[in-house]
DRENDO-1510 file (C-alpha; in Angstrom, 1 decimal, always signed):
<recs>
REC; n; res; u; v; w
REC; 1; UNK; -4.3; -11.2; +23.7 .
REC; 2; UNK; -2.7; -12.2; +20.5 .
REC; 3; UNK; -0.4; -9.5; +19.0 .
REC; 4; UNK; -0.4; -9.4; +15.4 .
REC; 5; UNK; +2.0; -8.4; +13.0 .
REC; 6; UNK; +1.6; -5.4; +11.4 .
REC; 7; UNK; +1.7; -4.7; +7.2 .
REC; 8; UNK; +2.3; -1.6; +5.5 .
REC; 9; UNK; +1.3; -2.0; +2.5 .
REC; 10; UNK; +1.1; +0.2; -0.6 .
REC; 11; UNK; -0.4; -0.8; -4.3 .
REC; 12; UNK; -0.1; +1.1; -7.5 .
REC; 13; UNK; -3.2; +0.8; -10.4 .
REC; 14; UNK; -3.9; +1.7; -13.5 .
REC; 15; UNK; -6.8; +4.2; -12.6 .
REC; 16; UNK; -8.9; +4.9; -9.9 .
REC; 17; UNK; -11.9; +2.4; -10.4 .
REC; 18; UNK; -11.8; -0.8; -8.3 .
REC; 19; UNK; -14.2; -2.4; -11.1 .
REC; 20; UNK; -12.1; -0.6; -14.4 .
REC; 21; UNK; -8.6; -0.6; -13.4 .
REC; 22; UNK; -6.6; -3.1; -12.1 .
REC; 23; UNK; -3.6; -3.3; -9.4 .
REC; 24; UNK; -0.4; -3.3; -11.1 .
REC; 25; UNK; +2.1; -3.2; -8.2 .
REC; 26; UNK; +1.8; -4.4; -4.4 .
REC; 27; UNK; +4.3; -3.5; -1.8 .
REC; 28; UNK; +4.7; -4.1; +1.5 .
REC; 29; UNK; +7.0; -4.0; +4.5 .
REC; 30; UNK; +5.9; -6.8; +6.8 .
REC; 31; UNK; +6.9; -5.8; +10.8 .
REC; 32; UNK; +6.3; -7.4; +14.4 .
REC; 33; UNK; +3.7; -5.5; +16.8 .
REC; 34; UNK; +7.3; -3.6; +18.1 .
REC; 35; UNK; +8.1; -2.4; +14.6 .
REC; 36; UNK; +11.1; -4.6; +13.8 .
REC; 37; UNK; +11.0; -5.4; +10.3 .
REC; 38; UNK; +10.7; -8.9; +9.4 .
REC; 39; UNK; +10.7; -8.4; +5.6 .
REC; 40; UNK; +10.1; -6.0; +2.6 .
REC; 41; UNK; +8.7; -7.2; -0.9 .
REC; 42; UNK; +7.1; -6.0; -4.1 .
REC; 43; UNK; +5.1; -7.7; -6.7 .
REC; 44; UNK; +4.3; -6.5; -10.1 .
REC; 45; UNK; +1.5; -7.9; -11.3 .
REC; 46; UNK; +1.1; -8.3; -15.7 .
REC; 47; UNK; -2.1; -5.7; -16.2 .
REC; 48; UNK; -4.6; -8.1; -17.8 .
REC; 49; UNK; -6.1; -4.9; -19.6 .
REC; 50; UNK; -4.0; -2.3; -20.1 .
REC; 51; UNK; -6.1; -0.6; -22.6 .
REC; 52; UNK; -8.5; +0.4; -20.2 .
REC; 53; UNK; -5.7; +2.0; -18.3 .
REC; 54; UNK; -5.4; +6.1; -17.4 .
REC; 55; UNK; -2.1; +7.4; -18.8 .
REC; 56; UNK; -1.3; +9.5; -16.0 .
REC; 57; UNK; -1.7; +6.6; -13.6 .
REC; 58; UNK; +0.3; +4.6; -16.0 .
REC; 59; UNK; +3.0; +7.3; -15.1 .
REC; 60; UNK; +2.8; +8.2; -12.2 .
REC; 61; UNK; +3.2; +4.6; -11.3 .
REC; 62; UNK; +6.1; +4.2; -13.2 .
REC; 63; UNK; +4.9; +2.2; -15.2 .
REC; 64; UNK; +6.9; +0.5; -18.4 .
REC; 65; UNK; +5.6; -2.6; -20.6 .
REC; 66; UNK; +9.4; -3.7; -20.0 .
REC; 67; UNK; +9.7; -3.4; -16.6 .
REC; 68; UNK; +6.6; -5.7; -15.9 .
REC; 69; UNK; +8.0; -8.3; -18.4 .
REC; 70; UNK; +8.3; -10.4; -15.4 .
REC; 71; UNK; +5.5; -9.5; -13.5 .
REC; 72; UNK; +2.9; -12.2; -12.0 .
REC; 73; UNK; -0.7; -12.9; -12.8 .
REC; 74; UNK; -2.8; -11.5; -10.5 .
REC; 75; UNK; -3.7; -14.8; -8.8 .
REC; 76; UNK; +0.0; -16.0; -7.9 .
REC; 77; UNK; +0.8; -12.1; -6.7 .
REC; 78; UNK; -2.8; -12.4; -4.6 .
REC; 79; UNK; -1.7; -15.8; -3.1 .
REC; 80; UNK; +1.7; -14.7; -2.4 .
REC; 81; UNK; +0.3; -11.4; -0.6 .
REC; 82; UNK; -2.2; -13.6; +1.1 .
REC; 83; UNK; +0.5; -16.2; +3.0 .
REC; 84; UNK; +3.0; -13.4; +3.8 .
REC; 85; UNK; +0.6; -11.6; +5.4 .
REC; 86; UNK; -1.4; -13.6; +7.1 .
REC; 87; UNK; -2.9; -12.7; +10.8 .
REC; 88; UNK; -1.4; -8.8; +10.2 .
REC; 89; UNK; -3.0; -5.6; +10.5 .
REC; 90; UNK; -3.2; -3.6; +7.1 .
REC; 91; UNK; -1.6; +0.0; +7.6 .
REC; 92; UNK; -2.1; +2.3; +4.7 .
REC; 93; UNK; -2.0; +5.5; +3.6 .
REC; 94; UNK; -5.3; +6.5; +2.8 .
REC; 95; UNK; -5.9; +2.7; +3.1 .
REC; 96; UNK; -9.3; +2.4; +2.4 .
REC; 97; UNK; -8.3; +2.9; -1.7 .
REC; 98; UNK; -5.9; +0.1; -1.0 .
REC; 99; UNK; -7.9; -2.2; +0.8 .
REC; 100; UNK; -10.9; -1.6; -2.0 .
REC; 101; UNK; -8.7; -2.9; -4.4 .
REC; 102; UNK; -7.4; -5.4; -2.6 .
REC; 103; UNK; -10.6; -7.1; -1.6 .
REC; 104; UNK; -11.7; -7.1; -4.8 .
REC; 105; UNK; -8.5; -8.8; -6.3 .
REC; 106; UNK; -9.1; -11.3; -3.6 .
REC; 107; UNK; -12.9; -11.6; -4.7 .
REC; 108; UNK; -11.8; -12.0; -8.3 .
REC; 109; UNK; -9.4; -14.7; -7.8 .
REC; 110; UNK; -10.8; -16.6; -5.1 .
REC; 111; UNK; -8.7; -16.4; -2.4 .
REC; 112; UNK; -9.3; -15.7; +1.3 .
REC; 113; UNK; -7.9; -12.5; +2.4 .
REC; 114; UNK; -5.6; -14.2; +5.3 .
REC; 115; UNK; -5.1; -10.5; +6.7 .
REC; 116; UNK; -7.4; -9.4; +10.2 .
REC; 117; UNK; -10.2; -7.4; +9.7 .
REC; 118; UNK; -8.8; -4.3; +11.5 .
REC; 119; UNK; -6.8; -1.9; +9.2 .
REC; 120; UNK; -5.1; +1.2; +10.2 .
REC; 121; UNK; -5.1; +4.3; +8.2 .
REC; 122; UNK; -2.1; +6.5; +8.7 .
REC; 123; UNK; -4.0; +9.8; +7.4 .
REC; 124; UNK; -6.6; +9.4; +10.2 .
REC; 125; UNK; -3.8; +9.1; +13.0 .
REC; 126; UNK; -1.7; +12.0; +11.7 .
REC; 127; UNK; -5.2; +13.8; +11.0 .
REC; 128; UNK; -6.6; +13.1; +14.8 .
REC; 129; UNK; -2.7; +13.9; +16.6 .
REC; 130; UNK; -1.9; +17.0; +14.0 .
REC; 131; UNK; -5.1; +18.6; +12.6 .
REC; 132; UNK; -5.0; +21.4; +15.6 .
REC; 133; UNK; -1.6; +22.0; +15.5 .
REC; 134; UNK; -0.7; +22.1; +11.7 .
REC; 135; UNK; -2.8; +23.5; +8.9 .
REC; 136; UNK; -1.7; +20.5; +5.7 .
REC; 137; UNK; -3.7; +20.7; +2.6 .
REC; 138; UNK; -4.2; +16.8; +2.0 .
REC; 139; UNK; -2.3; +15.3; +4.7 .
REC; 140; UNK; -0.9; +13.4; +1.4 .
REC; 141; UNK; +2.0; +11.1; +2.2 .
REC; 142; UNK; +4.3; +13.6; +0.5 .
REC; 143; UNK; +2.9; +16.6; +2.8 .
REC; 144; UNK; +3.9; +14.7; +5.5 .
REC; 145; UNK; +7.3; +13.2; +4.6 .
REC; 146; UNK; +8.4; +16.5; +3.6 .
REC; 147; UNK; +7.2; +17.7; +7.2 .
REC; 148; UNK; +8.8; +14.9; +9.5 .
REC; 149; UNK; +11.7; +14.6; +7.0 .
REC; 150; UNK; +11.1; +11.0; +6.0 .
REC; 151; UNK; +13.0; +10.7; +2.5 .
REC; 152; UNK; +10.7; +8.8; -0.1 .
REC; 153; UNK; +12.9; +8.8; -3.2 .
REC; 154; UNK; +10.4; +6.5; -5.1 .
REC; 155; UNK; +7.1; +7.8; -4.3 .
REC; 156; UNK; +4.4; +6.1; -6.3 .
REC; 157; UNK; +6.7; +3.0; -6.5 .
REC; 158; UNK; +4.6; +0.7; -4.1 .
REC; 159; UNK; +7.3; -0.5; -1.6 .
REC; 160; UNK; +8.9; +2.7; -1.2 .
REC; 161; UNK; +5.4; +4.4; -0.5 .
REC; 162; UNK; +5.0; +0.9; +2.1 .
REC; 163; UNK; +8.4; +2.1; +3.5 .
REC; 164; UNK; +7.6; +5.8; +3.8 .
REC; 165; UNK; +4.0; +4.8; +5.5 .
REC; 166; UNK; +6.0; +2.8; +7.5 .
REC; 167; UNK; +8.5; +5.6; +8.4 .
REC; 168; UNK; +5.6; +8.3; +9.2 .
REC; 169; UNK; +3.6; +5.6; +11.2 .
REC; 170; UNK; +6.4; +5.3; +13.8 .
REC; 171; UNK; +6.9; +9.4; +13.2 .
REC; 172; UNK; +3.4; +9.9; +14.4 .
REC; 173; UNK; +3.3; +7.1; +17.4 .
REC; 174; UNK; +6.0; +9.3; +18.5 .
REC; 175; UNK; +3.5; +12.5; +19.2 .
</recs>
């Protein structure tokens, strides 16, 4: 069987709607089926309409006009995603918000999402191993950082939410 790689990944937006809002920041932290990392990234991606954009996204996501001076079309961040990640397994946070806006990105721009079909979402694991045991109140990333102690000094900065996903997932397949 083969083993495939495995990709935390992590996205920032400007808003909540896959069709309104629009993926502003992509991180991941790209590791082999034992959980050695084989690389770290982040892409910011130029917001085509920021206009339609919720403010307290925009903030929360750290977002600043200067700071994505430099940022890639969507397209070029899309293809880049698409041939780092190729063959992996998607591991989220609440992934399937990830994933929804990821598809559709790779819908609007053509491109073949090179990633396999199977995705792993590390609030159902912790949600399955902990839900008897501990009484969270979202089983939000942050809950469960503070819990297992996983430092997150970034949070809503996509590759430091991939790395703190990426921290709890090894927390939990501990348990």
């Amino acid at each position: 069987m083969r083993k495939h790689n495995f990709a935390f990944i992590d996205i920032e937006t400007t808003g909540l709607n896959v069709f309104d809002h629009e993926i502003i920041e992509i991180g991941c932290v790209l590791v082999t089926n034992k959980l050695e990392i084989i690389e770290e990234f982040e892409l910011k991606i130029k917001p085509e309409h920021i206009e339609k954009a919720i403010p307290v996204s925009l903030k929360i996501s750290h977002y600043q006009e200067v700071l994505w001076a430099d940022a890639y079309p969507l397209k070029k961040a899309i293809k880049i995603l698409s041939e780092k990640v190729k063959d992996s397994i998607m591991v989220g946070q609440n992934v399937a918000f990830d994933s929804g806006f990821l598809e559709h990105a790779f819908s609007k721009t053509g491109i073949k999402n090179s990633m396999h079909y199977h995705k792993l979402d590390t609030i159902s694991i912790a949600w399955a191993k902990l839900h008897k045991d501990i009484d969270f109140e979202h089983f939000s990333l942050r809950e469960m950082c503070l819990y297992f102690g996983i430092k997150n000094e970034r949070a809503h900065s996509a590759l430091s939410d991939a790395r703190a996903t990426f921290e709890l997932y090894k927390k939990l397949m501990e348990l």
